[in-house]
N, C-alpha and C positions, 0 to 999 in steps of 0.2 A: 411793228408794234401789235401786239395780242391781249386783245382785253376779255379777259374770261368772265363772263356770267356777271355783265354790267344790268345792274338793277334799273339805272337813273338813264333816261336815254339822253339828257341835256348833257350827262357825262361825257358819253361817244361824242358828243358834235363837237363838247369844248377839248376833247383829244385831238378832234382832227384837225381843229384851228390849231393846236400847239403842233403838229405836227409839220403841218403845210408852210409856218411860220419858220420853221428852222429846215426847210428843203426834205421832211421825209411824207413817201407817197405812199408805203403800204399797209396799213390795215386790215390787220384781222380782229375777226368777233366771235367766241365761240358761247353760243346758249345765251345771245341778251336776250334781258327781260321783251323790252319791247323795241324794235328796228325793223324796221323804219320810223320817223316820226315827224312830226311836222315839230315839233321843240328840239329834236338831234337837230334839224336842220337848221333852224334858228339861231342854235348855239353855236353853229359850225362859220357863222359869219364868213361865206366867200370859200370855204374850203368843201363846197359840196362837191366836186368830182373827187376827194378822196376817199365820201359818203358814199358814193356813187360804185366805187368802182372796190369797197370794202368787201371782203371775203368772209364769209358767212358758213360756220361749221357744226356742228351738232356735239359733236367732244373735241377737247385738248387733241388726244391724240392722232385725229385727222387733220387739226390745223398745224402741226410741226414735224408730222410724218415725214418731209422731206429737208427739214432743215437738219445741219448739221452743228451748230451754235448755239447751243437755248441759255439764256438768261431770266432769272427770278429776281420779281421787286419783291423784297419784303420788310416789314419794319419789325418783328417780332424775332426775338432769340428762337433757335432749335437746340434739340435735346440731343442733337446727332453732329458733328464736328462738321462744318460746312464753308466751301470757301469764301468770303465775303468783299466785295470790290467796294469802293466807292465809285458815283457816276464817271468821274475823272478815267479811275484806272477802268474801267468795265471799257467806255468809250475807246480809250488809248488801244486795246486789246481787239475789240473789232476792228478801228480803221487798219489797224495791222494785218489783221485774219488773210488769212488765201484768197484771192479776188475769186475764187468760186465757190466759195462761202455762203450757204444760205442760213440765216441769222433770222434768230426770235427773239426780244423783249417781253416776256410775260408780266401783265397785271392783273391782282387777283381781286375778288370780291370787293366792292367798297365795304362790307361790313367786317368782314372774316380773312380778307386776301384769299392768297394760295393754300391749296389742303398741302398737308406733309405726300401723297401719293402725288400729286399736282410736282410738287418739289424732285421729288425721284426722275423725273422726267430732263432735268435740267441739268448744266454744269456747273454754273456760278449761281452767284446770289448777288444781287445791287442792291446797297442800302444806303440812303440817302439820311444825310446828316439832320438830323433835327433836335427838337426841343424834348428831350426822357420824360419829362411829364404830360405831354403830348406832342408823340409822333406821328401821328396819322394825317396822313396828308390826300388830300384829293387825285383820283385819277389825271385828271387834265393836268394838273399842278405835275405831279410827278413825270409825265409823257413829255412837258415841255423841259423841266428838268433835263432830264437824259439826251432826248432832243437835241438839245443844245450843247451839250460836252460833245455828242457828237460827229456837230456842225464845226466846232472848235474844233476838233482833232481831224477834223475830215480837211478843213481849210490848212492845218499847218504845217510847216514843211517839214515834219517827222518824214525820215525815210520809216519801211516796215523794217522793222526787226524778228518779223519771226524764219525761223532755221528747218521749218518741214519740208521733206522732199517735194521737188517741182511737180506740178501737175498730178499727186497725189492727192485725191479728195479728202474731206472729212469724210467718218462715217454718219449718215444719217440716223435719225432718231428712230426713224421705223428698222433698220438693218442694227442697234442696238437692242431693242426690242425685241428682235429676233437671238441674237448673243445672248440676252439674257433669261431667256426660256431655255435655249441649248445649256448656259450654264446650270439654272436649277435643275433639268430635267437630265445633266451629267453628278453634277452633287450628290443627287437624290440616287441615281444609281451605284454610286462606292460607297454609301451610306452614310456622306459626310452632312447631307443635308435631311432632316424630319420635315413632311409639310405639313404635320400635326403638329409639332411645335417651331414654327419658322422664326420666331420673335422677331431681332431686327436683323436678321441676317442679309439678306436681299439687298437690303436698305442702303445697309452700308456697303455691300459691296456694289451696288451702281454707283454710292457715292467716289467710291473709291475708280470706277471707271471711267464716271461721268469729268473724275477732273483732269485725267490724260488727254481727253479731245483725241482719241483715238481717231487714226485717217482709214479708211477701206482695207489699206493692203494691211496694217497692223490686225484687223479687227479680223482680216480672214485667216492671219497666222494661228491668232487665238481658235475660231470655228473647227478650224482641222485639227490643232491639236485636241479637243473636244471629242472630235469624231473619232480620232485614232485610240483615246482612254475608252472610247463608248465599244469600237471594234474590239478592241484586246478582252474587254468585260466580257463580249458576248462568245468570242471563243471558249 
């Protein structure tokens, strides 16, 4: 669970009670206002070694550097087509995922959530059922939500259904990162991409990548083929 740029520290503590409540141990924090605190702790009622032992980052993109799963809470429409889960389906999907799977739940700002650059980052989107004339729901609320679809899914005798090769990892988020510089920086040389006028180009095409869950060996087919348009160019 990844709580980005929590203003409120009573927030984190009443996360890590939701959390420890429904069997999940790991916590990350990227840019909170204030953590440590003697009120996170208060709030945390009984789950302080999950306080304890929470992972503490400076950007997004160092705390999921190595994850290869990222999910986004968000309550707000996008202006950009994006795939949307409910808690159910999101949860059913990871207790599925490759047991070497390393998995994020993002939550964003209490005031504003996730930036759309924040979003880019991700595959899904979890949005949790509420009331259209107010949807906004509380951190802790929302962590224990999710939490719990998947303690349900984690308990029930689903077998996994996903069909990816054996022992093929995902690809990580930072080895994406990397793919997607090689693509702009191939684009930009057959002149298919302007970086004076970039609009949403990028955007959409990570969106479009982000939702294959590319594993290692697919993501290296793409790299070469990359380097072999960038050789031919430079002949």
């Amino acid at each position: 669970m990844v709580l980005v740029a929590t203003s409120h520290p009573g927030n984190i503590g009443a996360a890590a009670r939701a959390m420890k409540t429904m069997s999940q141990q790991r916590l990350v924090l990227v840019t909170p206002k204030i953590f440590p605190s003697a009120e996170c702790t208060a709030r945390a009622t009984g789950a302080d070694d999950i306080l304890y032992h929470a992972e503490v980052h400076d950007s997004l993109a160092a705390a999921i550097k190595d994850c290869n799963m990222i999910y986004a809470t968000t309550a707000r429409e996008r202006s950009i087509e994006w795939p949307v889960l409910s808690p159910a389906e999101a949860a059913r999907e990871i207790i599925n995922a490759p047991k070497e799977s390393n998995i994020a739940i993002l939550f964003g700002r209490e005031n504003s959530g996730l930036s759309n650059e924040e979003l880019d980052l991700c595959h899904r989107a979890i949005r949790i059922p509420a009331n259209p004339e107010y949807s906004s729901l509380n951190i802790a609320a929302a962590v224990q939500i999710i939490a719990y679809e998947l303690l349900v899914q984690a308990t029930s005798a689903a077998a996994p259904d996903n069909d990816r090769e054996a022992g093929t990892p995902l690809a990580t988020q930072e080895a994406m990162e990397m793919f997607y510089d090689h693509l702009r920086q191939t684009m930009t040389e057959v002149g298919f991409y302007d970086p004076e006028k970039p609009r949403r180009l990028m955007r959409r095409l990570k969106r479009l990548f982000n939702r294959t869950q590319m594993d290692a060996n697919e993501l290296n087919i793409l790299r070469g083929f990359l380097a072999a348009i960038q050789e031919k160019l430079r002949r």
